[in-house]
C-alpha positions in Angstrom: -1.9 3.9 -110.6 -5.0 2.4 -108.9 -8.3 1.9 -110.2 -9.1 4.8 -107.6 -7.6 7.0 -108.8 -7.3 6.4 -112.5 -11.6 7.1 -112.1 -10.9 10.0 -109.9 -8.6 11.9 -112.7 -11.3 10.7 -115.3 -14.2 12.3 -112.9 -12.1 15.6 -112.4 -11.7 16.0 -115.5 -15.2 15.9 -116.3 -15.6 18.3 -113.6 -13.5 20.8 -114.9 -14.2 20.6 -118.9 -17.7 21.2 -117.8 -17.2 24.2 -115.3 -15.0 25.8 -118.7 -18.0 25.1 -121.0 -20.1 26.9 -118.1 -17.9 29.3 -117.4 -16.8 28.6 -114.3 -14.4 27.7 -111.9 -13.5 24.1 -111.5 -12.2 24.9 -107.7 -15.4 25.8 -106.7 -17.3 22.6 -107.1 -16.4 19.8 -104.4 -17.4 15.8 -104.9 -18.6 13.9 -102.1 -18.2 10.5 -103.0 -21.3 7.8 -102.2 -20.0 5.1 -100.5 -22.8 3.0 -99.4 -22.8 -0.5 -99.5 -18.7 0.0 -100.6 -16.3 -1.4 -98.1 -13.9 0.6 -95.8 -11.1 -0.8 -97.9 -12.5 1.3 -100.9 -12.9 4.3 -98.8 -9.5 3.8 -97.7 -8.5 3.7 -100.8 -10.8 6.6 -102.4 -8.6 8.8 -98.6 -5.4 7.6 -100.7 -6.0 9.4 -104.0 -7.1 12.9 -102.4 -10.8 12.3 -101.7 -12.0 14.1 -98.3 -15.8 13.8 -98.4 -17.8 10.5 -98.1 -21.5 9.8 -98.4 -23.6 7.5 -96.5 -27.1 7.0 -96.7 -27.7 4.1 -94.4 -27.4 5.0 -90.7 -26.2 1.3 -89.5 -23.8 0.6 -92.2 -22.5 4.3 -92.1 -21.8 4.3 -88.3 -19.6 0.7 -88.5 -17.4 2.3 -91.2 -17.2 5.5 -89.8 -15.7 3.6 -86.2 -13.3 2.1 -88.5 -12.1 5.0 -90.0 -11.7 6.9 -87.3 -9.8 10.0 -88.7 -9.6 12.0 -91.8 -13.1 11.7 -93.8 -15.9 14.3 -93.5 -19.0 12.3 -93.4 -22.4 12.8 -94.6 -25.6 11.8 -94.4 -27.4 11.9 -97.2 -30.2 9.2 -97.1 -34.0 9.7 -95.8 -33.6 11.5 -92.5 -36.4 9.4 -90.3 -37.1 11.1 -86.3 -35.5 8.0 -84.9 -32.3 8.1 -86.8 -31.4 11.5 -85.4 -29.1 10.4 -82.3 -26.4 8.2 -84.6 -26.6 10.6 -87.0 -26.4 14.2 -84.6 -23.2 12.1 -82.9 -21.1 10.4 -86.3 -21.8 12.4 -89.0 -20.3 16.0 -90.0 -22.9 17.1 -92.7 -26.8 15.8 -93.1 -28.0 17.0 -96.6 -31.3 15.4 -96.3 -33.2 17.9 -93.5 -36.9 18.1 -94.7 -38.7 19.3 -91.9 -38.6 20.7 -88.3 -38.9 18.1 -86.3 -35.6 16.1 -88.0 -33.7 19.3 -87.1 -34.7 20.3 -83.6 -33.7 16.6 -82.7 -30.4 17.0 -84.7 -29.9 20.3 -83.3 -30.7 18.8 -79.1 -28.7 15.5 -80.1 -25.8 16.9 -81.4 -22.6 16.7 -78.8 -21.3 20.1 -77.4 -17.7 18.9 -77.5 -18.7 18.7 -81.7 -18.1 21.3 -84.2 -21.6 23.0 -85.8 -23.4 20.3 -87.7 -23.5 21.2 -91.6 -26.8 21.1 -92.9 -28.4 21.2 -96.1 -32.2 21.3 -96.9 -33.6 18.9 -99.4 -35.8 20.7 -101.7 -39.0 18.9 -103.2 -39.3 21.7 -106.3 -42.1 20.5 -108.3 -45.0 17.9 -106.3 -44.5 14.8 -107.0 -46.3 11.1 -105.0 -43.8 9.6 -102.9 -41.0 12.6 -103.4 -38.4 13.6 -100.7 -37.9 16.9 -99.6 -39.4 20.4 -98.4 -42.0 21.7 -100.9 -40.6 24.8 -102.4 -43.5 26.6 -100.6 -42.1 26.0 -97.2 -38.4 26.2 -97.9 -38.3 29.6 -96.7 -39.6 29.1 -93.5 -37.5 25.9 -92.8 -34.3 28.0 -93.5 -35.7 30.4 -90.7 -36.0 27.5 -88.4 -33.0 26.0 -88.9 -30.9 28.6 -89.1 -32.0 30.0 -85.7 -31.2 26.5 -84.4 -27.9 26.0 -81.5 -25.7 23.6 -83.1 -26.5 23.3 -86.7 -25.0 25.8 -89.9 -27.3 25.8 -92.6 -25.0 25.5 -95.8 -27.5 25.2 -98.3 -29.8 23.0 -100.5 -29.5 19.4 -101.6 -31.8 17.7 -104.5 -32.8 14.4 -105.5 -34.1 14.4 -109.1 -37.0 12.1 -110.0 -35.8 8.7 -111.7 -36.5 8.7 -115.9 -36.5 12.9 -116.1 -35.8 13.9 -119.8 -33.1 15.7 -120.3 -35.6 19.0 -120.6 -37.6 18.1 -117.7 -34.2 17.6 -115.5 -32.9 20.5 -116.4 -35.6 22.5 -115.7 -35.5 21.3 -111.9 -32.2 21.9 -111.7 -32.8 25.4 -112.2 -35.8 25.9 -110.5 -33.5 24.6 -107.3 -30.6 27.1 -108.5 -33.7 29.9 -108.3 -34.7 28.3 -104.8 -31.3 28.9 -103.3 -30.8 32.2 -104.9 -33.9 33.4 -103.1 -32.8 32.0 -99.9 -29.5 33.9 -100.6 -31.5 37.4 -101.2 -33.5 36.8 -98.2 -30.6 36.9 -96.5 -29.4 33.6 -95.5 -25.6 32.9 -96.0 -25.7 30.0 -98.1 -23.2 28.3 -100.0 -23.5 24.5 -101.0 -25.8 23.4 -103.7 -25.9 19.9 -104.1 -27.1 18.1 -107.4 -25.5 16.4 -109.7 -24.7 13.0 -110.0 -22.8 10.0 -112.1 -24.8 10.4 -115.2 -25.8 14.4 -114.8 -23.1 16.0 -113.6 -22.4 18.0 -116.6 -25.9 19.4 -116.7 -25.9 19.9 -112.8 -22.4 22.1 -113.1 -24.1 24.3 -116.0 -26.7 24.7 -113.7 -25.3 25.8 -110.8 -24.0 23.3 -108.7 -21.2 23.3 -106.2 -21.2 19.9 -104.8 -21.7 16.6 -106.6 -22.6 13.3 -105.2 -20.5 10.6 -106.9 -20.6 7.2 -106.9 -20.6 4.6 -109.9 -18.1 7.3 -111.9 -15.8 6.3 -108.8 -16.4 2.5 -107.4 -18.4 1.0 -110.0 -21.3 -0.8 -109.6 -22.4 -0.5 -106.0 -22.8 -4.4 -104.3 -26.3 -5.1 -103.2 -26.8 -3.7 -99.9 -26.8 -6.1 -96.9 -31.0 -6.9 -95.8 
């Protein structure tokens, strides 16, 4: 058994001890795991013991792997989404979790090729103000969803969220579900959505209780990541 994999069964079984505690099904949350900065060896690897879904949040490095690996992984973005990123991103990647505003999605939506299948987008959610915080402020979520999902091209999945560094555990929590209410109004508004993603190494447990469907995993699966190249 691999070191791969030996962390994978470890991770899944976090996975599904929480969704029992939560009372849910295990099947219904997927793990996309973060492989910046990790080599295509490891993602090879990470293919080899059942993992599908691969996240990348730097558009350079992301694009050389992704010409390497040429078949099987479903790629997504999930680093800042800047205007002039959109092009690589529209043509290499099969999800972008990160869409904050308009402008990043009208590009993504123009850029993406018509020989590709429907770009999978999440909306990453700013739920409380904060200086210097990613995301769509909770206050203009709703319209974002409108725009997007009228765009050719894109299918708007869902919501993605990147906590704060040092929460409490209180304080995370209560994001958390503030998200989980964010997409459940989205969902009674009547967008189709089905992909929360938040959770990640160190929170997964909470994220699960609180609703999540997709984690983003990656020191529970390759260690320590290597400093990224400057």
């Amino acid at each position: 058994m691999t070191a791969i994999t030996e962390k994978l069964a470890a991770l899944r079984a976090r996975v599904t001890q929480a969704s029992l505690r939560a009372g849910r099904d295990p099947a219904g949350i997927s793990i996309v795991a973060v492989s910046k900065t990790h080599p295509p060896a490891a993602i090879r690897a990470a293919q080899a013991a059942g993992l599908a879904d691969f996240g990348e949040n730097y558009v350079q490095e992301a694009v050389a792997k992704i010409t390497q690996l040429p078949t099987g992984p479903r790629w997504h973005f999930i680093g800042t989404m800047q205007a002039n990123k959109t092009r690589d991103v529209a043509a290499h990647f099969d999800w972008v979790q990160t869409v904050a505003g308009g402008q990043v999605a009208q590009r993504l939506s123009r850029q993406r090729p018509f020989h590709a299948a429907e770009l999978q987008v999440c909306l990453q959610v700013q739920p409380e103000p904060a200086a210097g915080r990613g995301g769509v402020p909770a206050a203009g979520l709703e319209a974002l969803a409108a725009e997007v999902a009228g765009l050719p091209r894109l299918k708007l999945r869902g919501l993605m969220f990147m906590p704060q560094a040092g929460l409490d555990a209180a304080a995370l929590r209560a994001e958390f579900r503030r998200v989980r209410a964010l997409f459940e109004s989205l969902r009674t508004a009547g967008h189709e959505l089905d992909t929360l993603s938040m959770g990640m190494s160190d929170d997964l447990e909470m994220a699960i209780a609180e609703g999540s469907t997709m984690l983003r995993v990656g020191t529970a699966l390759f260690g320590a990541r290597p400093a990224a190249a400057p």
